[in-house]
N, C-alpha and C positions, 0 to 999 in steps of 0.2 A: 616534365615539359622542357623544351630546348632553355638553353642557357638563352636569352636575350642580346646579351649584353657580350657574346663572344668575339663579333668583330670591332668591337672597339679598340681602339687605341689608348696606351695610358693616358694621353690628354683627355680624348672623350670622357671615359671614366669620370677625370677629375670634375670636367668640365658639369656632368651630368650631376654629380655628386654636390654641389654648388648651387647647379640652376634654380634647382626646386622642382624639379618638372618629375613625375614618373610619382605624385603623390594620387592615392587611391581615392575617388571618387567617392566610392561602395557602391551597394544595388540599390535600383530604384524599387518603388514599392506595389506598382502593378507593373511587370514587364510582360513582355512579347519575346516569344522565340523566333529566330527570324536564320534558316538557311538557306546561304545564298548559292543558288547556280551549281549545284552539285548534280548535274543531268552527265550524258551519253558524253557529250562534247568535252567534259573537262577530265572523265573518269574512266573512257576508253570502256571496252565491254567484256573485257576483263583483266584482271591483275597482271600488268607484268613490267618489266623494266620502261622506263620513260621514253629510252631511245627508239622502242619498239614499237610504243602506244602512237606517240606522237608524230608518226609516219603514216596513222592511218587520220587518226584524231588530232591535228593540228593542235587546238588547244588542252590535248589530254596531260594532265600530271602521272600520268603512269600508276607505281605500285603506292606511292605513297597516301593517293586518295583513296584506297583501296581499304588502308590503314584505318584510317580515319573513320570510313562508315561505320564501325561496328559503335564507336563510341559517339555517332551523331543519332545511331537508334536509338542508343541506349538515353540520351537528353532526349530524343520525343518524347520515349515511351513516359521518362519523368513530367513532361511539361504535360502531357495529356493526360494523365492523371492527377494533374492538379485543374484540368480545365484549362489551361492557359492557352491564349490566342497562336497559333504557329502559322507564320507566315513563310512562305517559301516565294524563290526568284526562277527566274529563268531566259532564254533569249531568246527571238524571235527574226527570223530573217522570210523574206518573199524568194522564191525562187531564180526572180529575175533579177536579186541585185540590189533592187534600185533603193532598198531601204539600208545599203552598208555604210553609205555615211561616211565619215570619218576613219572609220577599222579600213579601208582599202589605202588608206596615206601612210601605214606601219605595217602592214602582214603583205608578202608577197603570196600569201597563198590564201586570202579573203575570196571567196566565192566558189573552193571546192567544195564539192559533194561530200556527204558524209559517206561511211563505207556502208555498200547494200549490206545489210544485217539483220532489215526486217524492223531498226529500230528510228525513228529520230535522234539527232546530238541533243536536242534540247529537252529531251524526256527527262524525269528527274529519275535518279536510280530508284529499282523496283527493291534495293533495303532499305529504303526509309521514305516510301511514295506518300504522297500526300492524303492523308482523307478527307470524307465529305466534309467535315466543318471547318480544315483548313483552308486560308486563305493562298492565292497562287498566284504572282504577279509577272505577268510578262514583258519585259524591258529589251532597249535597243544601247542602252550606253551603261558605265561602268556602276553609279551608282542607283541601288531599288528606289528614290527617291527621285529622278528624276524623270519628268513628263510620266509620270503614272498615278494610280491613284493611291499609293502607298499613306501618305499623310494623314488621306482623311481618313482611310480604318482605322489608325491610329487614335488619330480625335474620336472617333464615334467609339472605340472601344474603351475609351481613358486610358490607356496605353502610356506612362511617363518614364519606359526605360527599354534598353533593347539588348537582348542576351544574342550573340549573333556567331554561328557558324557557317565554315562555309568556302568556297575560291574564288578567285587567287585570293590569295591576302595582298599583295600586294598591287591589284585591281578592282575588282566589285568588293570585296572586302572593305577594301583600305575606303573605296568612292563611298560608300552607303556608311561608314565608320563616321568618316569626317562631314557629310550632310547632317547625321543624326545630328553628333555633337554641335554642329551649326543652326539644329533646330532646339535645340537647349533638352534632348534626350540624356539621362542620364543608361552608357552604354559598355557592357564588357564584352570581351571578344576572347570567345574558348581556344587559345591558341594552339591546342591539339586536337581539335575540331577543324581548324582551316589548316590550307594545303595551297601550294605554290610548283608552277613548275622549276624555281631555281631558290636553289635552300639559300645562298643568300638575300634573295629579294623575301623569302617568307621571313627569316629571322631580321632586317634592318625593318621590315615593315611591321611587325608586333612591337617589336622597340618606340621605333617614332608613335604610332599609336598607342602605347600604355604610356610612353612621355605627355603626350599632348592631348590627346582626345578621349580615353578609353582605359578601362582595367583590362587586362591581359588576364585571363584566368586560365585553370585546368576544367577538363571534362568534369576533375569528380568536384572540384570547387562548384560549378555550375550545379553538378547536381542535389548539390546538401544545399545548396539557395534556395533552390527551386522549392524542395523537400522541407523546407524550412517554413514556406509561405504560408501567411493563414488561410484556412478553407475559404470559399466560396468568395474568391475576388474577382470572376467573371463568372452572372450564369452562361449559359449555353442559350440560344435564340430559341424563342418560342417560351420558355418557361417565365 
């Protein structure tokens, strides 16, 4: 996983090194896997340089989320065979606009069409779609927590921690990171799971959140957690 800590300055460093901040949480002990926003819109419809995705996919990260998916199946495939809750995000807009809100005060290109392809932007990719017993929330601002009914699955599940992949990190990542931890979640974030369109906003935002809110972890850290859990901490509905 990225160096964290490469754009710092030797004050930073020191500074960090000092504060106390970037000390490990650890896992909670029922968690929820939670990927955020990894659809059409952020992943382009297929692999290829940034410059080229994001011309058709405004909000597309190009080849790099491309990257990523194979090791955010690879965390379903584990969290679903432990049964674990996986909740997935997504974004929703009206044709006409009139739900864009705030996004039209920073994007001069808020309210193009996606490219005809046959696909919605807000589909979640079909390598790691959701299934019937995940949960699927559709949101209009940066974090899954707000104005949705994200909380109460939580509550109703016993849900006390949150494993979270997913885009940007340095937006719906970082928004739904810093909600959790303000809901007293205890929360790690797969930092080669999440993906950003500009590598330094992905690498200073895994930083500030493993300082302040969050354990930074790897894919495969995530998955010997996971793999680690005692059987039967959530049944399945109906049983």
């Amino acid at each position: 996983m990225m160096d964290m800590t490469v754009l710092l300055s030797e004050q930073d460093r020191e500074v960090f090194e000092l504060s106390g901040q970037g000390k490990r949480a650890g896992p909670g002990k029922r968690p929820a896997l939670m990927v955020i926003d990894v659809s059409y819109a952020f992943c382009g419809e297929k692999s290829e340089p940034i410059a080229e995705s994001v011309k058709k996919w405004r909000t597309s990260c190009g080849s790099i989320a491309w990257d990523a998916l194979p090791r955010i199946a690879r965390l379903l495939e584990t969290a679903r065979a432990r049964n674990l809750p996986i909740i997935y995000t997504t974004g929703q807009r009206r044709q006409d606009g009139w739900d864009s809100g705030a996004w039209r005060w920073k994007n001069r290109r808020v309210g193009e069409g996606a490219p005809d392809l046959g696909v919605d932007g807000y589909d979640i990719m079909p390598q790691i779609v959701p299934e019937s017993r995940d949960i699927v929330i559709r949101k209009l601002k940066p974090s899954a927590f707000f104005a949705t009914p994200l909380q109460g699955f939580l509550t109703q599940l016993g849900v006390d921690s949150l494993i979270i992949a997913g885009t940007t990190t340095s937006g719906c990542v970082r928004g739904t990171v810093v909600d959790a931890f303000s809901l007293n979640y205890k929360v790690s974030v797969v930092g080669d799971c999440c993906f950003d369109r500009y590598e330094a906003s992905h690498i200073m935002s895994l930083f500030d959140m493993n300082a302040k809110y969050a354990d930074v972890i790897s894919a495969e850290e995530a998955d010997a957690a996971l793999k680690a859990l005692p059987d039967g901490l959530f049944e399945l509905p109906g049983r």
